[in-house]
N, C-alpha and C positions, 0 to 999 in steps of 0.2 A: 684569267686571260686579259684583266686589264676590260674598255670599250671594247664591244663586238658590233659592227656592222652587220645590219643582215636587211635583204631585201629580199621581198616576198617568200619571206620563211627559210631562205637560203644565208649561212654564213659568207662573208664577203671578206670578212678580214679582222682580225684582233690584235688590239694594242699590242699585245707582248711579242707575234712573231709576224705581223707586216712588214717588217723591214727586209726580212727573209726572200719574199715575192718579190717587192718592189726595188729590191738591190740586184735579184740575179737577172729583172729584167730589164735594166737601165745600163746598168756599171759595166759589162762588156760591151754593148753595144757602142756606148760614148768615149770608155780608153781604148778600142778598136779607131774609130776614127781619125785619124790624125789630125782635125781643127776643128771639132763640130762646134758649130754658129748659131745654127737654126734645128731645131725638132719638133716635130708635129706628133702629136698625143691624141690617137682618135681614144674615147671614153676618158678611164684615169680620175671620175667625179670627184673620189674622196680625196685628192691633192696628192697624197703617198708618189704619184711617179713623177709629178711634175716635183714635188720636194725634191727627190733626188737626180732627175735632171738639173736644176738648177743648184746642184752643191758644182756643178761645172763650171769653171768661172770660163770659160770660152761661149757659153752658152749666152749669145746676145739677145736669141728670141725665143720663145718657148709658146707652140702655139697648142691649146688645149682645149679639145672639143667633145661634150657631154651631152646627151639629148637631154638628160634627166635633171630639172632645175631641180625639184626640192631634193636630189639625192646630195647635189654639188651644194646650195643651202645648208642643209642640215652637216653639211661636213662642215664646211667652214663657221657652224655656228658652235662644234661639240667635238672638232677634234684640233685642240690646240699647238697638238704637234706637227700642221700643217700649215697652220697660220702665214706663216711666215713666205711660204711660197705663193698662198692666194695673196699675200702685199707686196710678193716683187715685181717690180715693172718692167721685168722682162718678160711674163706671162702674160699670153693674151688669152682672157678664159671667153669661150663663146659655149653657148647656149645651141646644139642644133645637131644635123645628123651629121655625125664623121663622115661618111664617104660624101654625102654631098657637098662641103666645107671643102673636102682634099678635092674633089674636082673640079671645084671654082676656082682652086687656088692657083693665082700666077705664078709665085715663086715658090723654087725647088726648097728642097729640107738636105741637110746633110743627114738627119737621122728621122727616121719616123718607126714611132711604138704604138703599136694596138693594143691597147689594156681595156680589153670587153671581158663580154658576160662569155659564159659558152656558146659553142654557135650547135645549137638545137633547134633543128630542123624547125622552122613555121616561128623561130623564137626571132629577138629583134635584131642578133648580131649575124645569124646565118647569113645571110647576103654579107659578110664582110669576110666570110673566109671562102673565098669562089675563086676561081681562076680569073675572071674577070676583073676582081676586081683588083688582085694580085698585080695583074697586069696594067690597069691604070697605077697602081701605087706606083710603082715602078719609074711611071715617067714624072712623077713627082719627088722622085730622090735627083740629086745634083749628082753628078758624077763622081765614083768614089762613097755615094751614099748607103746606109745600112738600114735595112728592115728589121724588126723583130716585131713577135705578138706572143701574145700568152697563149699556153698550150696547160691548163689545170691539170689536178689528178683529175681522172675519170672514175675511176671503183672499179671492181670487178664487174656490179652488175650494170654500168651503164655508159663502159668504156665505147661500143658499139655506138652510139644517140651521140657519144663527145667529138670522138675521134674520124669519124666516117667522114663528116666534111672536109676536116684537114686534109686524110688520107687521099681523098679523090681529088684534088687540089696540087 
């Protein structure tokens, strides 16, 4: 499988078919829009979506927000195939909690991508998939703006613990 990512015992991604993930959740979202400019990236540490955001050449800003420094660290220090996006200077990588970042932010997004953990219940990403906070994103897209978030496999035995926040949302 090439690099494997894994955090706290959990697979996160490998070299051989991360592009899989990271393409089906970027590449409609940005040829859907007709001029996108600006995208906001709540999590995304290991680079993978900001890379393929920025293969956009409309894409003037790419704002990218990760609580986890040594997870965004150790990416840029061991997967080379992302390099290139942690040095473009149309990324702006910060350090802190996505929703709090999106709700200080003055300017609108034409696109914004949630690329989190799962949202299990008491875990760090569940408050990002709530009705609430849906509804603030919302007034953080430009008119004409697109949302999307990762939606993982769940398994058979833990589709319930995955899906239930979605679902009630």
């Amino acid at each position: 499988f090439g690099r494997t990512l894994m955090i706290d015992g959990l697979i996160q991604s490998t070299q051989c078919d991360e592009f899989v993930y990271h393409e089906a959740l970027v590449h409609p979202a940005l040829l859907a829009h007709p001029n996108p400019r600006s995208v906001y990236i709540g999590g995304g540490g290991e680079g993978s979506t900001a890379r393929e955001v920025l293969r956009h050449k409309s894409v003037e800003r790419c704002v990218m927000v990760d609580i986890d420094a040594d997870v965004v660290t150790f990416c840029k220090d061991h997967l080379p195939e992302n390099a290139a996006a942690f040095a473009d200077p149309r990324l702006e990588l910060i350090i802190d909690d996505a929703k709090a970042v999106l709700e200080k932010e003055q300017n609108g997004f034409d696109v914004i991508i949630m690329d989190l953990d799962d949202p299990l219940e008491g875990g760090p990403c569940y408050q990002l998939y709530t009705t609430e906070f849906y509804e603030m994103l919302r007034s953080k897209l430009n008119p004409g703006g697109i949302f999307v978030t990762q939606a993982g496999a769940a398994g058979i035995k833990q589709h319930r613990l995955r899906w239930a926040p979605i679902h009630s949302t």
